[in-house]
TORKOL-4160 file (C-alpha; in steps of 0.2 Angstrom, whole numbers, padded with zeros to 4 digits, m for minus):
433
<pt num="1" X="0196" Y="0021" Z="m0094"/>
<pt num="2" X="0176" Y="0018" Z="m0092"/>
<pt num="3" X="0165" Y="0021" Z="m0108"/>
<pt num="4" X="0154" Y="0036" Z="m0112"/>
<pt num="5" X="0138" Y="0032" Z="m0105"/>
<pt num="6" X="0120" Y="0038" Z="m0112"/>
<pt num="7" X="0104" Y="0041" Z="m0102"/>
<pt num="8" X="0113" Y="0044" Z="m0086"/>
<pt num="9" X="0101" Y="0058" Z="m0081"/>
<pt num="10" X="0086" Y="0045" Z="m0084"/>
<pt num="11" X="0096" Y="0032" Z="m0072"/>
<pt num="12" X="0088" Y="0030" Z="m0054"/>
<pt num="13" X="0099" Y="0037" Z="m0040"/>
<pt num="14" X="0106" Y="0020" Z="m0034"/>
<pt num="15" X="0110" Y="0015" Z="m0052"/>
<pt num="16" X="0121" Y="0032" Z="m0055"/>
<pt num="17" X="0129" Y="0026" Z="m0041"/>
<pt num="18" X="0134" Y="0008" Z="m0045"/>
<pt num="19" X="0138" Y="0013" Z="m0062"/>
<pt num="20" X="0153" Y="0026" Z="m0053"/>
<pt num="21" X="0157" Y="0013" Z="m0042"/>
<pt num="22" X="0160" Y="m0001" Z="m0056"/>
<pt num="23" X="0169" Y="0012" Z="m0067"/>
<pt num="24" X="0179" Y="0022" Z="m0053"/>
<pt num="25" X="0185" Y="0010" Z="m0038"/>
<pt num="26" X="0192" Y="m0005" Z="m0033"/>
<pt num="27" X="0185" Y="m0004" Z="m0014"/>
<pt num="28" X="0167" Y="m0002" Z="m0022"/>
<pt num="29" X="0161" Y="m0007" Z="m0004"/>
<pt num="30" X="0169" Y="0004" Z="0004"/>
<pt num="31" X="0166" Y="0019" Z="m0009"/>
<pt num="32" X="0147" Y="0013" Z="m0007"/>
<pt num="33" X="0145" Y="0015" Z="0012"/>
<pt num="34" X="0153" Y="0032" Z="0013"/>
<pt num="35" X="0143" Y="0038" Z="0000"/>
<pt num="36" X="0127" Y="0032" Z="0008"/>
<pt num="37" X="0132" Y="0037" Z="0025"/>
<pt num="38" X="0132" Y="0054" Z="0021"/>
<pt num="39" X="0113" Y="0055" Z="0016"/>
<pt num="40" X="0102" Y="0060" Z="0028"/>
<pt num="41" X="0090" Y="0047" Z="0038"/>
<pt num="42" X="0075" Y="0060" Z="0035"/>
<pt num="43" X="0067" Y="0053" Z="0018"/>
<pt num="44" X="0060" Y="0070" Z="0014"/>
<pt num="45" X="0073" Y="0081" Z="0017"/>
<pt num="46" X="0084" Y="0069" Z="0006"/>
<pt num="47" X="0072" Y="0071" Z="m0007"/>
<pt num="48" X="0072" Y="0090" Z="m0006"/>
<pt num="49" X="0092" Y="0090" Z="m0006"/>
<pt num="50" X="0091" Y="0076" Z="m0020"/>
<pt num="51" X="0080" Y="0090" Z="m0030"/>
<pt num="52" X="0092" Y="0104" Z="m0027"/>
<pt num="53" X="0103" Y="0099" Z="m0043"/>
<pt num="54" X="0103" Y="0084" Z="m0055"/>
<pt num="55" X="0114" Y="0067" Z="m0055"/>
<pt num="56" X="0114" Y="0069" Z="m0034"/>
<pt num="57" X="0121" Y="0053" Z="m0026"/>
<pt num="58" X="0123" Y="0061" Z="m0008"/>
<pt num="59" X="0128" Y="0075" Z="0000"/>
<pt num="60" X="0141" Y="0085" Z="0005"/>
<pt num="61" X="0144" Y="0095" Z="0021"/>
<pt num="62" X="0148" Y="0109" Z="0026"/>
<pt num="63" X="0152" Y="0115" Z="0047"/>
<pt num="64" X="0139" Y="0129" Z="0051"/>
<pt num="65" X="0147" Y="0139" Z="0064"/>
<pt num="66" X="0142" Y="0155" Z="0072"/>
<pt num="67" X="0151" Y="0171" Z="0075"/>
<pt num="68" X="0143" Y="0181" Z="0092"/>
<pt num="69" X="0145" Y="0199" Z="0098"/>
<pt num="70" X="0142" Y="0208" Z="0081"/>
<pt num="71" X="0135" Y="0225" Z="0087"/>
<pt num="72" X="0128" Y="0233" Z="0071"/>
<pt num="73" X="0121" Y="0249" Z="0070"/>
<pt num="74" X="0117" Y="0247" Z="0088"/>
<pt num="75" X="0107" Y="0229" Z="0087"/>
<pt num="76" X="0118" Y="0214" Z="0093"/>
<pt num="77" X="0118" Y="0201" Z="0080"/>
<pt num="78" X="0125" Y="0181" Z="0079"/>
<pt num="79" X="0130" Y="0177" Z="0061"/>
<pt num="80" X="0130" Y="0162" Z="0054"/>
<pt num="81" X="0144" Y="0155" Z="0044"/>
<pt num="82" X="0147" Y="0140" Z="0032"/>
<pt num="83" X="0164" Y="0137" Z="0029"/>
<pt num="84" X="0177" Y="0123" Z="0030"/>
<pt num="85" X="0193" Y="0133" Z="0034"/>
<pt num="86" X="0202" Y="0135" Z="0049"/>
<pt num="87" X="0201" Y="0150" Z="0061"/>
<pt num="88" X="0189" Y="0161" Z="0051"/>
<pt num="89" X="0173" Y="0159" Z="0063"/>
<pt num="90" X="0186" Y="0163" Z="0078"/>
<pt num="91" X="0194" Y="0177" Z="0068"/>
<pt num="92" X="0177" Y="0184" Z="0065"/>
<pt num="93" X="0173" Y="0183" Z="0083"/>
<pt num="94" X="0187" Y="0189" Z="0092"/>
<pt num="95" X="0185" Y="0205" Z="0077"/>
<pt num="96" X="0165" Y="0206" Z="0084"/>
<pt num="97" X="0172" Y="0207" Z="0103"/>
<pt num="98" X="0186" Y="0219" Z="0100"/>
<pt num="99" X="0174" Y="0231" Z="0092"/>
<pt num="100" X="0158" Y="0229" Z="0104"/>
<pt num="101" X="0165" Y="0239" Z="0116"/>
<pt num="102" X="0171" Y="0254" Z="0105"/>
<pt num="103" X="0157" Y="0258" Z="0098"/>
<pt num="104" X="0153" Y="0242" Z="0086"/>
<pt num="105" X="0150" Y="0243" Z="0067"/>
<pt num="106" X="0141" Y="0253" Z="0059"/>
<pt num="107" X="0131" Y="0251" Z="0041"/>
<pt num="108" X="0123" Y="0259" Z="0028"/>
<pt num="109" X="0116" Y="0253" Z="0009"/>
<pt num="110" X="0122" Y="0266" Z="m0002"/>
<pt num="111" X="0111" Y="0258" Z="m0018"/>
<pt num="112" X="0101" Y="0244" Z="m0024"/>
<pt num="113" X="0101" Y="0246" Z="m0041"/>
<pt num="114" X="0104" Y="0229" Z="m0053"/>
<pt num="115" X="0106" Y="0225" Z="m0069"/>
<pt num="116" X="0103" Y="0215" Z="m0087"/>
<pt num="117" X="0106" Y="0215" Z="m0102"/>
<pt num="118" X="0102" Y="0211" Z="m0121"/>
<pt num="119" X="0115" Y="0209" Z="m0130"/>
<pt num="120" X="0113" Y="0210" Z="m0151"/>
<pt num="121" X="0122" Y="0215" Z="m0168"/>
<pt num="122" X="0115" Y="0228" Z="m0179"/>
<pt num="123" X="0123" Y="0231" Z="m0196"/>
<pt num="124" X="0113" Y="0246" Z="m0200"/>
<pt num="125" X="0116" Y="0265" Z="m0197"/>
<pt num="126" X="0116" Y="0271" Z="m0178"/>
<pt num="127" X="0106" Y="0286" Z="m0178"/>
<pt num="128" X="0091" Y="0276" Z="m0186"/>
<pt num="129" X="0093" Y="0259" Z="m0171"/>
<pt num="130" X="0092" Y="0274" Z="m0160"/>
<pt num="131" X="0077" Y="0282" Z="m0167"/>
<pt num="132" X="0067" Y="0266" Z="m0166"/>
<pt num="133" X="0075" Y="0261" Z="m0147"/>
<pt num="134" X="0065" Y="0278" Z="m0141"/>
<pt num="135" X="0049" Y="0273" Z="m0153"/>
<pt num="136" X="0051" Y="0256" Z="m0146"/>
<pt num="137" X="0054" Y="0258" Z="m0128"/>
<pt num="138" X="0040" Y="0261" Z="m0119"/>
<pt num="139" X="0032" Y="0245" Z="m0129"/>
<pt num="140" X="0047" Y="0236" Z="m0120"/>
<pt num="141" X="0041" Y="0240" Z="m0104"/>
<pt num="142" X="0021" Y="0238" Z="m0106"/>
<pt num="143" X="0024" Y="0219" Z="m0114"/>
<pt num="144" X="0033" Y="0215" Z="m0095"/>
<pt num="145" X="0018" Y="0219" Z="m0087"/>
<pt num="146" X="0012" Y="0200" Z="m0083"/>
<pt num="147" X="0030" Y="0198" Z="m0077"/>
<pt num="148" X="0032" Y="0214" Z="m0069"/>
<pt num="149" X="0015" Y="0216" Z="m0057"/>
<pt num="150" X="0017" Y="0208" Z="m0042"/>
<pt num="151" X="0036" Y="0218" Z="m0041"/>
<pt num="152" X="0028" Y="0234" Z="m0044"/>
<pt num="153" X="0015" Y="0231" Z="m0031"/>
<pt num="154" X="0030" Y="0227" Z="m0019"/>
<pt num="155" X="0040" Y="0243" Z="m0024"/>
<pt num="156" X="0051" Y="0235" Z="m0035"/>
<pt num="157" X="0051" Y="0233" Z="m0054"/>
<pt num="158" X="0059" Y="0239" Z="m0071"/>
<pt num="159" X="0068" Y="0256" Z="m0067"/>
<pt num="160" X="0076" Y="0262" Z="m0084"/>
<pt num="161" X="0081" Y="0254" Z="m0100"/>
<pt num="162" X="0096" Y="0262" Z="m0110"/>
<pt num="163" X="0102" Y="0258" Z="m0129"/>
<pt num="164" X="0121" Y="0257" Z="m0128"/>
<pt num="165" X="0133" Y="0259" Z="m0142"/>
<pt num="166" X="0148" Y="0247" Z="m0139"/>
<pt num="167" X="0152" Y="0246" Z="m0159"/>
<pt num="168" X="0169" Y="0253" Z="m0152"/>
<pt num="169" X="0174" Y="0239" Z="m0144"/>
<pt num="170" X="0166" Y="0225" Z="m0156"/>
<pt num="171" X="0159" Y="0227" Z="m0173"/>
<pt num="172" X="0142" Y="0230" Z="m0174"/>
<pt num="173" X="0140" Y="0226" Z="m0156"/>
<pt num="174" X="0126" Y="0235" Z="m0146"/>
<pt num="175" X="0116" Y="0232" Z="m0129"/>
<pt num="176" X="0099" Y="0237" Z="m0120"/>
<pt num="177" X="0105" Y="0238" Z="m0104"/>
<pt num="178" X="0090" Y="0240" Z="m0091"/>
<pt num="179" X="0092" Y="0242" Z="m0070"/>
<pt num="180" X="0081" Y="0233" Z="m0060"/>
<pt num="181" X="0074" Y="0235" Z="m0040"/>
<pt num="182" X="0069" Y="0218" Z="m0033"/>
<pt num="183" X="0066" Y="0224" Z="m0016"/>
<pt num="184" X="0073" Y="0206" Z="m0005"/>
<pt num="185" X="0074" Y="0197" Z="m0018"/>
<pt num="186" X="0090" Y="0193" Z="m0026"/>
<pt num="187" X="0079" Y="0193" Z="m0043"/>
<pt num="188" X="0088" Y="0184" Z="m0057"/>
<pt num="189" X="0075" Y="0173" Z="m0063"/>
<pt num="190" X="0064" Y="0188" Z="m0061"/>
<pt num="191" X="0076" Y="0200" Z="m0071"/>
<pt num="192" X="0081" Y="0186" Z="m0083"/>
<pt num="193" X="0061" Y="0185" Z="m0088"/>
<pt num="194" X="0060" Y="0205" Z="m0091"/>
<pt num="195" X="0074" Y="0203" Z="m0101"/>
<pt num="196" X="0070" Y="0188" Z="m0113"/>
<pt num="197" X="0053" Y="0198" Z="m0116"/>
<pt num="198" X="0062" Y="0212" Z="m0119"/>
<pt num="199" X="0071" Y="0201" Z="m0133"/>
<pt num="200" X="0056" Y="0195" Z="m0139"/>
<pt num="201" X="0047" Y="0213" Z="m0142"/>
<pt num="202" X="0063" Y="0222" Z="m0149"/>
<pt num="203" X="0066" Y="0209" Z="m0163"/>
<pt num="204" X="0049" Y="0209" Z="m0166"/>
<pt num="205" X="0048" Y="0227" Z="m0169"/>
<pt num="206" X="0065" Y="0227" Z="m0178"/>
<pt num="207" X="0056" Y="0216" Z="m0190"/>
<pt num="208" X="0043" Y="0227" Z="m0194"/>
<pt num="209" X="0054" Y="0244" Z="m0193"/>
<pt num="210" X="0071" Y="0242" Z="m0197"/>
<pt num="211" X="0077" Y="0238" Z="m0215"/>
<pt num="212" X="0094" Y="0230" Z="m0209"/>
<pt num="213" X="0093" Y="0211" Z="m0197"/>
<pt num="214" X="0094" Y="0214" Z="m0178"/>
<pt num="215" X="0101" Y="0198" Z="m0172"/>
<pt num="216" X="0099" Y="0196" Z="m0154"/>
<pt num="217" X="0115" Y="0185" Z="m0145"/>
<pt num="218" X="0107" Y="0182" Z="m0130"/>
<pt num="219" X="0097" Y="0190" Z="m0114"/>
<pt num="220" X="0107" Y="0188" Z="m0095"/>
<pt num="221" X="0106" Y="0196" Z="m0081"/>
<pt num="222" X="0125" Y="0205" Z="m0074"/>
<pt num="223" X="0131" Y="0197" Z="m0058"/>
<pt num="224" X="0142" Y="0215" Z="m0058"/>
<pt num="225" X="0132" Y="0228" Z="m0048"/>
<pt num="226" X="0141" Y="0242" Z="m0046"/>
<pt num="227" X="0127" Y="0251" Z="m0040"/>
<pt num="228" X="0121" Y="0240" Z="m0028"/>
<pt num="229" X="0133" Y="0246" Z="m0013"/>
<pt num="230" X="0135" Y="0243" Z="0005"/>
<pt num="231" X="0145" Y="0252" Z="0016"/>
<pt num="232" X="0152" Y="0247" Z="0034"/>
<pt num="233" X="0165" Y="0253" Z="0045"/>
<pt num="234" X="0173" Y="0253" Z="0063"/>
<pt num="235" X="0182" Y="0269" Z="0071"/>
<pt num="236" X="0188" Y="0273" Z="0087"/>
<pt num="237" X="0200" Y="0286" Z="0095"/>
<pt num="238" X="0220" Y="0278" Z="0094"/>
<pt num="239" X="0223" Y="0276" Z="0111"/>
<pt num="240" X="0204" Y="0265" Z="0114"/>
<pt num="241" X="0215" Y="0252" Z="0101"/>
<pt num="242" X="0225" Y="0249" Z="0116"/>
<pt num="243" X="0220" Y="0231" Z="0122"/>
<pt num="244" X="0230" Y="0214" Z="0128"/>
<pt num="245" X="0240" Y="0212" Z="0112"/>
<pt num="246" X="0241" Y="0230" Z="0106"/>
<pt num="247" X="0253" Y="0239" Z="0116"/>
<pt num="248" X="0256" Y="0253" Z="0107"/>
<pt num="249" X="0240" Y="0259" Z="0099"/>
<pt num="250" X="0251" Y="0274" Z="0091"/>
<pt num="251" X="0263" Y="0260" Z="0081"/>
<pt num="252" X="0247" Y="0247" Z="0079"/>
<pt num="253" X="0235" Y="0260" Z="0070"/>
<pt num="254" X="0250" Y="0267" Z="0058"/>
<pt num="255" X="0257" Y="0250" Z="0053"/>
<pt num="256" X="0241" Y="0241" Z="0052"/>
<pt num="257" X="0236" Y="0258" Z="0039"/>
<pt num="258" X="0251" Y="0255" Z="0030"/>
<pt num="259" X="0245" Y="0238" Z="0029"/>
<pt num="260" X="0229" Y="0243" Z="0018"/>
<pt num="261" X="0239" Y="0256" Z="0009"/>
<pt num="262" X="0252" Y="0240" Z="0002"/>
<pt num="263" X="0236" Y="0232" Z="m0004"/>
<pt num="264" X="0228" Y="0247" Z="m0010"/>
<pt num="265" X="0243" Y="0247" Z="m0023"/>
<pt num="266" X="0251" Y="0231" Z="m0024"/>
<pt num="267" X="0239" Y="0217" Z="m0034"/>
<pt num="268" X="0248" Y="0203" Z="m0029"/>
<pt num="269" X="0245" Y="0208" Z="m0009"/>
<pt num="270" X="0226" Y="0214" Z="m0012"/>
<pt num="271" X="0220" Y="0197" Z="m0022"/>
<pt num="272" X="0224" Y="0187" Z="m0003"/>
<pt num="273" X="0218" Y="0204" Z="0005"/>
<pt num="274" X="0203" Y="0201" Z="m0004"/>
<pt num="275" X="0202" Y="0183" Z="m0003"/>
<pt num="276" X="0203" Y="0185" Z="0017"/>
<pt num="277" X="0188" Y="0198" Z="0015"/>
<pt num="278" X="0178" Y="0183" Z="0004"/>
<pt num="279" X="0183" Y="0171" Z="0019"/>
<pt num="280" X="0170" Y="0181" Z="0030"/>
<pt num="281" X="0157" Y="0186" Z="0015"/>
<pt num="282" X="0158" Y="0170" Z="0007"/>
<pt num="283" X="0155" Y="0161" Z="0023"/>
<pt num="284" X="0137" Y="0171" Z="0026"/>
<pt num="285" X="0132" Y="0172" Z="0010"/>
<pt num="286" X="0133" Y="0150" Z="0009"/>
<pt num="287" X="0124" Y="0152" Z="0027"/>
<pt num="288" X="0111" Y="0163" Z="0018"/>
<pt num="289" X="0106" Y="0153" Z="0004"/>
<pt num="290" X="0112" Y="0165" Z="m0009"/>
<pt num="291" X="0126" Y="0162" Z="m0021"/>
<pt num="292" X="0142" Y="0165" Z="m0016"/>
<pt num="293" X="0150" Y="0164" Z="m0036"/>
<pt num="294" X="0139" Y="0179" Z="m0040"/>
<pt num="295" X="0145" Y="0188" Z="m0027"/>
<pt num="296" X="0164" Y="0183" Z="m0029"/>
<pt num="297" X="0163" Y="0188" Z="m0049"/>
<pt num="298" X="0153" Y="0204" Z="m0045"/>
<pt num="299" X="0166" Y="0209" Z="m0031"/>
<pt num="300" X="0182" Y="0207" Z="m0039"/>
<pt num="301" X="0176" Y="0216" Z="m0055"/>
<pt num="302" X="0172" Y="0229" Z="m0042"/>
<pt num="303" X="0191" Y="0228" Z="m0034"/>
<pt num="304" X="0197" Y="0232" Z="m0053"/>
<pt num="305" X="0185" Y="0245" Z="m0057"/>
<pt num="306" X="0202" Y="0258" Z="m0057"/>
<pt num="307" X="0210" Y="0248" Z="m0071"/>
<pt num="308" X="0220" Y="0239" Z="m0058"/>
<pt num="309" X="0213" Y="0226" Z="m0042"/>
<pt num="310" X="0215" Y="0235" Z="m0027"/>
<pt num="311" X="0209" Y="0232" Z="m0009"/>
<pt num="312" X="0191" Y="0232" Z="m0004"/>
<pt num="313" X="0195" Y="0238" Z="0012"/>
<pt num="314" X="0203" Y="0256" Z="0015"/>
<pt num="315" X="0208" Y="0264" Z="0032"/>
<pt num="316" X="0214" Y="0280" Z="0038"/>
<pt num="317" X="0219" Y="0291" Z="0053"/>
<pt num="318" X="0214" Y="0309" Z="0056"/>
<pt num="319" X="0213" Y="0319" Z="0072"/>
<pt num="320" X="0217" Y="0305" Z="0082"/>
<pt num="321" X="0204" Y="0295" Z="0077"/>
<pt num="322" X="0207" Y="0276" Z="0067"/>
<pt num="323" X="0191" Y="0273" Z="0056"/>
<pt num="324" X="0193" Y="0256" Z="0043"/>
<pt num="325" X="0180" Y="0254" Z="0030"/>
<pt num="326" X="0174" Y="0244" Z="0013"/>
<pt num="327" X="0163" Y="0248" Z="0002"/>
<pt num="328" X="0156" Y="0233" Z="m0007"/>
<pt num="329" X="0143" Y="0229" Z="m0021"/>
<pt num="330" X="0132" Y="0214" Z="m0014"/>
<pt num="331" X="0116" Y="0208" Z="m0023"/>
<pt num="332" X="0108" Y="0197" Z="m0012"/>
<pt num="333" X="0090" Y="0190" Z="m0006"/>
<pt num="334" X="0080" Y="0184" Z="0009"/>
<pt num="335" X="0064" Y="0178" Z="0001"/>
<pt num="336" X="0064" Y="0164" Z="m0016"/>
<pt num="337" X="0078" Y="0151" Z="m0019"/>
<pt num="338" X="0086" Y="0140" Z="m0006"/>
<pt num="339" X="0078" Y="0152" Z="0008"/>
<pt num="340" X="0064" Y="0144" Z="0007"/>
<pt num="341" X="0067" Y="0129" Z="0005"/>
<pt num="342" X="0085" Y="0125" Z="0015"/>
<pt num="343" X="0080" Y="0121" Z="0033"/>
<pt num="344" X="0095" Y="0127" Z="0038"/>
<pt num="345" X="0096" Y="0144" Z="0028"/>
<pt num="346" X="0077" Y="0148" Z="0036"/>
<pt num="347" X="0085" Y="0143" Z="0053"/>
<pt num="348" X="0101" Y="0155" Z="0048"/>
<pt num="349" X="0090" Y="0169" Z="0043"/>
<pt num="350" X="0079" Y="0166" Z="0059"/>
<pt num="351" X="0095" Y="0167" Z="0069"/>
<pt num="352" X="0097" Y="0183" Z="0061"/>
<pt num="353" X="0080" Y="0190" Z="0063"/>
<pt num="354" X="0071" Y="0188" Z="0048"/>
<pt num="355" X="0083" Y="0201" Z="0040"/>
<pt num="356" X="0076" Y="0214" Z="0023"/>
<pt num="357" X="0089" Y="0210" Z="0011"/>
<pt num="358" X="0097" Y="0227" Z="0012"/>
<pt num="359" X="0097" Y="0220" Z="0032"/>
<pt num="360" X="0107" Y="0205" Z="0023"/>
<pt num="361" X="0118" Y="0215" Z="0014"/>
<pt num="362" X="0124" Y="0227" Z="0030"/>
<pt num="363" X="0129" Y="0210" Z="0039"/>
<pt num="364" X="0137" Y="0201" Z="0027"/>
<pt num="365" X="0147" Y="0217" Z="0024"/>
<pt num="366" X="0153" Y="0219" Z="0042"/>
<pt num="367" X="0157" Y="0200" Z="0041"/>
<pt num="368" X="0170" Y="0205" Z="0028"/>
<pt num="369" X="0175" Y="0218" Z="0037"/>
<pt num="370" X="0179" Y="0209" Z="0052"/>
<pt num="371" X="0187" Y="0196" Z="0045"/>
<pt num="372" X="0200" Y="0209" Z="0036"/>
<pt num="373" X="0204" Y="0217" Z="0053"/>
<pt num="374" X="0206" Y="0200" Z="0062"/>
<pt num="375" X="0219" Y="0195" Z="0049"/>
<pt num="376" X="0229" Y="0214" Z="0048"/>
<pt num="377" X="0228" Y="0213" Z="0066"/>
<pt num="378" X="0237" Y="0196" Z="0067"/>
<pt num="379" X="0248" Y="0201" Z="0053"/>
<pt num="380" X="0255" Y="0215" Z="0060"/>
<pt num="381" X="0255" Y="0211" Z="0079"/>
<pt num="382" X="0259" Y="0190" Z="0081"/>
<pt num="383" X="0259" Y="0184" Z="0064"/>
<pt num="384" X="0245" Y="0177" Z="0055"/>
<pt num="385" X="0252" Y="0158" Z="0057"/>
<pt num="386" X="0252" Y="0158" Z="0077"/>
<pt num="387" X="0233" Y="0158" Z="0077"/>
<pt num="388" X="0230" Y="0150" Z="0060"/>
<pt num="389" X="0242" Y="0134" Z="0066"/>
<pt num="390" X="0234" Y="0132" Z="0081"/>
<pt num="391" X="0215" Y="0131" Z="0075"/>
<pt num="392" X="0225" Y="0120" Z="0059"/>
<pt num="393" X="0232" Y="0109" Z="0072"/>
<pt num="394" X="0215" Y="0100" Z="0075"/>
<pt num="395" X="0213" Y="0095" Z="0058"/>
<pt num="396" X="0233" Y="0089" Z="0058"/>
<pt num="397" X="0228" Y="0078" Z="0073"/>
<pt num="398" X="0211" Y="0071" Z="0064"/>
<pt num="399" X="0223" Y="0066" Z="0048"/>
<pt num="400" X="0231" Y="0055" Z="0061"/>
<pt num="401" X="0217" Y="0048" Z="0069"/>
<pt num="402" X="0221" Y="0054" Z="0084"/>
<pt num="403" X="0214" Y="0047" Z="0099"/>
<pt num="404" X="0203" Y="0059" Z="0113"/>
<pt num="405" X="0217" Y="0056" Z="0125"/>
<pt num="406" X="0231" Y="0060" Z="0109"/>
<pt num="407" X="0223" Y="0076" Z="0106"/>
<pt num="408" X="0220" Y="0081" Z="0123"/>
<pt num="409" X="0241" Y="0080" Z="0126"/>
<pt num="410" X="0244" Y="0088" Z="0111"/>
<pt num="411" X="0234" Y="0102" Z="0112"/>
<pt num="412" X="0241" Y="0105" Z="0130"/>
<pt num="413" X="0259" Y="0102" Z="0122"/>
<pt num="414" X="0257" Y="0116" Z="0110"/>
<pt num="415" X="0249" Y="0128" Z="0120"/>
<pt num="416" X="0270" Y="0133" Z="0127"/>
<pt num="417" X="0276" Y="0127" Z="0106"/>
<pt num="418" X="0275" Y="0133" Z="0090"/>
<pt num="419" X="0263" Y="0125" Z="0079"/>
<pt num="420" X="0268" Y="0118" Z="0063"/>
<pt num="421" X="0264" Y="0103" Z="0052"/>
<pt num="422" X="0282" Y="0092" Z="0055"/>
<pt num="423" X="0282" Y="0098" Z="0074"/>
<pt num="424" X="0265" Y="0090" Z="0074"/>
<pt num="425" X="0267" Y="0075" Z="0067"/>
<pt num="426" X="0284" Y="0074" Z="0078"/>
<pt num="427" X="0275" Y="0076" Z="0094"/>
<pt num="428" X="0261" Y="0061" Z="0087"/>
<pt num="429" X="0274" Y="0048" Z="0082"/>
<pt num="430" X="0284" Y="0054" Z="0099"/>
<pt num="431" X="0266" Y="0051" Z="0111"/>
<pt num="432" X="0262" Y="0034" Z="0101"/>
<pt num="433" X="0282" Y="0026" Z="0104"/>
């Protein structure tokens, strides 16, 4: 077991890196050259990823793929995706071509409304906090103003502050809770400054007005935002479902329905419902430069909004006519942050047209969305494991170190054979004797 060790912050990048390598490994040269071949040869861009977070000793990539043929509210769209797992930018694709010729998605942002909050104990009477939270507001607001200018003049800003009484649920407890607009920004830092100031002025006051302490706990932004919706959706008459692997449109749209319904109800299907939805959005979002955890936490709040998680996605058939859809809440930017700084996210959003962020939201909705059909599609026509397997199969055969020539006879065996993990490592041992 190595020792604690002090000042590691303060050591030079190569010296955090032969302290690991002393205190971890026993192939220390070979640790050391896979470490360093995974920096990149341009000094400055290293630099810039090296500055991204602290203790960096290299980096660690991700495949950027790209997802054609999205028609979105009539504009045709390539999306970018960064993700590791198997088949997702093909399922994506395949979903984008099966819907560019019936019509393509269509989008809308229902909100953009986000939130923060201050969170404090107040021992005194209720009535007299809420007295001096009106006396108090508007000072709350006019002592952001430094903060708050160059949003304002963009469109954005402050929008409401409330006092909110959760004494129920904890002793004493009590909140401002304010909504922010931050207009294509994703806004934290800005909303976590509005509301640290509004800390600062309401405990100043409380000082000054209220006999009884006011002990602020802390000031954070929410990464739920139940009012910062997007909508997308996909509908068609049943008999344009009709295509190379749906048959029967009729049987496809009512099983694929009953699909949604089981996730709608049953928790245990809708959480790797979900997760494939994420597979898509999370994808997008990493492409994007915006954070991925804040959207995951803020969405599956949102799934369990009812009291109990439930689908995203909900689908339904009347008059002849299939329509799929998810409402989602998504806060997320195209100016500050990693966009622009990440070469790679200002190629992305370049590749995307320099999108608004309510631009942004719309696509990476419609990525969730296509994802979601591709997998109820495969799950209630072939099988989710024929397709998955056979874009797994590559990563079976680089476990092996297969050969060019290997994979090339593999691949053509298993275009006639079932794809699984034991069938693949059969066929490698049979090729290689």
């Amino acid at each position: 077991m190595p020792n604690a060790i002090s000042g590691f912050s303060k050591l030079t990048k190569s010296e955090k890196i032969e302290w690991l390598l002393d205190s971890y490994f026993t192939d220390k040269d070979t640790a050391r050259t896979l470490v360093k071949r995974y920096w990149n040869s341009d000094e400055k861009l290293q630099k810039l990823h090296d500055e991204f977070i602290e203790n960096t000793i290299t980096n660690y990539y991700l495949p950027l793929g790209v997802a054609p043929n999205f028609k979105i509210n009539d504009t045709l769209y390539t999306i970018p995706m960064a993700i590791e797992e198997s088949s997702v930018v093909a399922a994506a694709s395949k979903a984008a071509k099966f819907w560019l010729d019936r019509g393509g998605f269509k989008a809308e942002v229902i909100s953009t409304t986000k939130i923060g909050q201050v969170h404090f104990i107040y021992r005194g009477k209720y009535d007299k906090l809420e007295r001096f939270f009106e006396n108090v507001k508007t000072k709350l607001i006019s002592d952001t103003a430094d903060i708050t200018k160059n949003m304002e003049r963009r469109g954005g800003g402050i929008l409401d502050i409330e006092l909110r009484n959760k004494s129920e649920d904890l002793d004493n407890y009590y909140q401002l809770h304010a909504t922010f607009e931050t207009l294509d920004a994703m806004g934290a830092n800005f909303i976590n400054s509005c509301l640290e100031q509004f800390a600062t002025t309401f405990k100043t006051e409380a000082e000054a007005h209220l006999d009884e302490d006011l002990n602020v706990v802390m000031s954070i932004l929410s990464n739920y935002v139940p009012n910062c919706i997007v909508k997308a959706e996909v509908s068609c008459k049943i008999e344009d479902l009709k295509s190379k692997d749906i048959s029967n449109a009729d049987v496809f749209a009512q099983k694929f329905m009953q699909a949604v319904n089981i996730a709608e109800v049953e928790p245990f299907r809708a959480v790797t419902h979900n997760k494939g939805i994420m597979n898509g959005i999370d994808a997008v979002v990493l492409a994007t430069g915006n954070d991925f955890r804040a959207v995951e936490a803020g969405v599956h709040a949102y799934a369990s909004r009812k009291g109990k998680y439930s689908s995203l996605t909900h689908c339904s058939i009347d008059d002849g006519v299939f329509k799929f859809w998810i409402e989602i809440p998504l806060a997320l930017g195209t100016v500050g942050g990693l966009t622009s700084l990440h070469p790679l996210v200002k190629f992305s959003l370049e590749m995307l047209e320099k999108p608004t962020a309510k631009d942004l939201m719309q696509i990476v909705a419609v990525a969730g969305l296509a994802q979601n059909f591709a997998a109820l599609k495969s799950l209630t026509t072939t099988g989710i494991q024929e397709g998955h397997m056979k874009m797994h199969l590559m990563n079976i055969l680089n476990q092996f170190e297969a050969s060019a020539e290997e994979k090339t006879q593999i691949v053509d065996h298993f275009k006639t054979n079932i794809v699984t993990h034991s069938a693949v490592v059969e066929a490698i041992e049979k090729l290689r004797n």
